[in-house]
C-alpha positions as CSV (number, residue, x, y, z in Angstrom):
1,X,15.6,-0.1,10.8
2,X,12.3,-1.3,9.2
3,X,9.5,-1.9,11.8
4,X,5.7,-3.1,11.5
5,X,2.5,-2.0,12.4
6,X,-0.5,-4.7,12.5
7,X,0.5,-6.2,9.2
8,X,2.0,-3.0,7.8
9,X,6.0,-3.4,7.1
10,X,7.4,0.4,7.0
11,X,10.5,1.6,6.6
12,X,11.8,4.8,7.9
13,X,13.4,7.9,5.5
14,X,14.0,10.8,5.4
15,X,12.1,12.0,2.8
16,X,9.6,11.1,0.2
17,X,10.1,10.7,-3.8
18,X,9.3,13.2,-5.5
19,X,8.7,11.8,-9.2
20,X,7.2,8.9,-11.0
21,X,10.8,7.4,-11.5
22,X,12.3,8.0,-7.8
23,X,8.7,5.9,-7.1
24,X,9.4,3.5,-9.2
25,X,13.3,3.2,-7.6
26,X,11.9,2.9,-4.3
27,X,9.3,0.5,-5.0
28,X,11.8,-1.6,-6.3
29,X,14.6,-1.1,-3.2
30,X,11.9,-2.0,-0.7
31,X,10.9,-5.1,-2.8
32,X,6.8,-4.6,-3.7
33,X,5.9,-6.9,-5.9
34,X,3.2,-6.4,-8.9
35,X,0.3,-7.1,-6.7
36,X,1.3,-4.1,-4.1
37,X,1.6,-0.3,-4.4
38,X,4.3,2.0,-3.0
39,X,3.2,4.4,-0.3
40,X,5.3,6.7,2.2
41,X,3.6,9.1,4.5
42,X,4.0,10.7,7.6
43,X,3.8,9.1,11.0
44,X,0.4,9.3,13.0
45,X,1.9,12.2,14.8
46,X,3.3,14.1,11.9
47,X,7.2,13.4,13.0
48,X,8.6,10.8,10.8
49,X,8.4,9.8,7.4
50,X,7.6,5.9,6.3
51,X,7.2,3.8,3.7
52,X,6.0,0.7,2.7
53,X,4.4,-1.7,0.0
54,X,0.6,-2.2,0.3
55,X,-1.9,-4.3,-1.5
56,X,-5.4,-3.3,-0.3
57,X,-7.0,0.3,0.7
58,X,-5.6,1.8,3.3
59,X,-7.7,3.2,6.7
60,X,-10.4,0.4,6.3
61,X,-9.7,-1.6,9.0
62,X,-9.8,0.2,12.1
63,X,-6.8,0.1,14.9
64,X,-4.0,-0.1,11.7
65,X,-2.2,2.9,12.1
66,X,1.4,4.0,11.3
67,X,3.0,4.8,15.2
């Protein structure tokens, strides 16, 4: 079930892609758009995986984290 974080929209899974096309693939399923960037990563405490589209640098606003 997809959740949020401050403006963030992740997604959960269970693992990460591991290549330039599986990128691609799941860029595409999660609907980024040409403006925004693919990312998955762990949770803030190491136990999940997320991802998510993002159009701006991530970590310069302070208080958005990934819970």
């Amino acid at each position: 079930m997809p959740g949020s974080s401050g403006e963030l929209h992740w997604h959960p899974v269970t693992s990460c892609p591991n290549n330039k096309s599986e990128i691609q693939e799941r860029s595409t399923a999660i609907n980024c758009t040409e403006k925004e960037f693919y990312m998955c990563l762990p949770s803030e405490n190491f136990t999940k995986l997320k991802e998510f589209c993002y159009h701006d640098h991530i970590g310069t606003t302070p208080g958005k984290k990934l819970k």
